[in-house]
N, C-alpha and C positions, 0 to 999 in steps of 0.2 A: 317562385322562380324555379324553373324546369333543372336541375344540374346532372349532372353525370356522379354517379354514387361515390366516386373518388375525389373527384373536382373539390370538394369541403376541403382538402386535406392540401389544395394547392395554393399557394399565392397567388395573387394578381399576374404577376410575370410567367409562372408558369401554367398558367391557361392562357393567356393572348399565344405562348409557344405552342399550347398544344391546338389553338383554334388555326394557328399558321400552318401548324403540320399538317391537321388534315383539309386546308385548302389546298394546300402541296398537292395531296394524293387524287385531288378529282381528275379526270380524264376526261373530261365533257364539260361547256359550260354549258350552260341551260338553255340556250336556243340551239347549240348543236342535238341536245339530250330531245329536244321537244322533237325537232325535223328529222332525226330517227326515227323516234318511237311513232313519228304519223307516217312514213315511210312503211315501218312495218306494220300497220294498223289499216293499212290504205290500199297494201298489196295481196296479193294471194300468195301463200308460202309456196318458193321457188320450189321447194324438196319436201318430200311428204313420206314416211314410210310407212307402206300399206302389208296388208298382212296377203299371201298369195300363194297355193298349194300346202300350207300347214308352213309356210317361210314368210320371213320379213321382207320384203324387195323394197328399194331406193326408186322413188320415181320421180321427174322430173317435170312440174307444171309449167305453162307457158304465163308469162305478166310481162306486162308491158313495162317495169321499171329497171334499170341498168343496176344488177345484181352484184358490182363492182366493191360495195361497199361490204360485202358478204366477207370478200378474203380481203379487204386491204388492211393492213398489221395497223391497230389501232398504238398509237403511241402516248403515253399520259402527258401531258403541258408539263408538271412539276417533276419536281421529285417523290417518287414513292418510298413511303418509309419500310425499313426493317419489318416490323410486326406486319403488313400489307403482306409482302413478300413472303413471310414464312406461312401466314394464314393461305395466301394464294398455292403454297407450295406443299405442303402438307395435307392440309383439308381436301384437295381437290387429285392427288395423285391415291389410284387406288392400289393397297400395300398389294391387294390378291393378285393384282396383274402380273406377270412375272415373263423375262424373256423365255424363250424353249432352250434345255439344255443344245449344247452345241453339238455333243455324241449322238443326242437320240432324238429331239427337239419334243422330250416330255417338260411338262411344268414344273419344274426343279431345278436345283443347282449344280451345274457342272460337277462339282467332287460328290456329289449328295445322287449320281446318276445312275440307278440299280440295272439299268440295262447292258452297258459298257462298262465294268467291273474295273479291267486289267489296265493299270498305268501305261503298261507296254500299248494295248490299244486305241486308249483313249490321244498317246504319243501321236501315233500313225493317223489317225483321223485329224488332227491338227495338220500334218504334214500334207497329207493329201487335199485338203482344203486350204494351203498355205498359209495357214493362222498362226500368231505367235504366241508362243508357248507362254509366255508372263500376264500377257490383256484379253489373251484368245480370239484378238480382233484379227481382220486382212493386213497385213503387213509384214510376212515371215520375214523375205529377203532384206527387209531396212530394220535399223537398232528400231527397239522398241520407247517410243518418247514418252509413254508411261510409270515416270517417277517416283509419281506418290500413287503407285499400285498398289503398294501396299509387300508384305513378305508372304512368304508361304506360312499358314497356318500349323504347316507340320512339325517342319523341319528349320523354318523362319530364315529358311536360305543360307545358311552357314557353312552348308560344305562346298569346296571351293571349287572341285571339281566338278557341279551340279552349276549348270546357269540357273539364274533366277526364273522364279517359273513358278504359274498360278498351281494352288491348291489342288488341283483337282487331277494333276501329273503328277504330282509328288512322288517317288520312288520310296520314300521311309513312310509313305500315309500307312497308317491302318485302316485295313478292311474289314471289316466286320465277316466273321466267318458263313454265315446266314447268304450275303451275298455275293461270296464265291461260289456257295453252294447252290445257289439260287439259278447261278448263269451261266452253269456246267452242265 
């Protein structure tokens, strides 16, 4: 008998639970999963990327099949469990990706931003972009609905006369001397 290397250690009750969970988690029954996969076996790939002057370009094939089912949001029948969900979410987000700073749009972090040094300007570049000071999202002129933003890492927003306001405007931050000197 084939088991799952854990399974020995289970009851009766909890495998029939754990054989229910993961029928929960399929998102295809098996005649949808077959009529797919000959869909995709059957057709010539709609998007192909070719290699073209020393670049990658996106091209577009012509086939005769209604490519509909390319973007329609695939919805799972059950419930998907926890573990599903963190494997999906984890495993598959790559950590290196990173948005562009908002000062300079280099690969790093707004207060960690070696090109826009000075609180005072990294201030004024918010303002000029109407971004708010606390999310650094679009939405200067409305309260910011970012509650659990989190505090400033510097100062942890304690003084009363400073609004709340992301790390990377801090007034009390340290600067490393290195990158005053750097960007004078």
């Amino acid at each position: 008998m084939n088991q799952h290397p854990n399974q020995h250690l289970q009851s009766g009750n909890g495998r029939r639970r754990q054989e229910k969970e993961e029928e929960e988690e399929e998102p295809f029954d098996e005649e949808e999963r077959r009529e797919l996969y000959a869909a995709l076996i059957r057709e010539e790939p709609m998007r192909r990327i070719e290699p073209s002057n020393g670049k990658w370009q996106l091209s577009i094939t012509e086939t005769s099949c209604d490519p509909s089912f390319l973007w329609d949001k695939l919805e799972p029948k059950g419930k998907v469990s926890q573990a599903t969900r963190r494997f999906v979410t984890n495993d598959y987000v790559n950590s290196n990706l990173r948005n562009n700073c908002i000062f300079c749009n280099g690969k790093h972090k707004p207060d960690e931003c070696p090109n826009v040094v000075s609180v005072e300007d990294r201030r004024e570049i918010l303002a000029f972009y109407k971004r708010c000071i606390r999310c650094l999202r679009r939405h200067r002129d409305e309260p910011c609905l970012r509650k659990n933003q989190g505090e400033c890492h510097y100062c942890f927003d304690e003084d009363p006369e400073e609004p709340k306001h992301n790390s990377s405007v801090c007034r009390t931050a340290y600067i490393p001397e290195h990158m005053l000197e750097s960007n004078q």
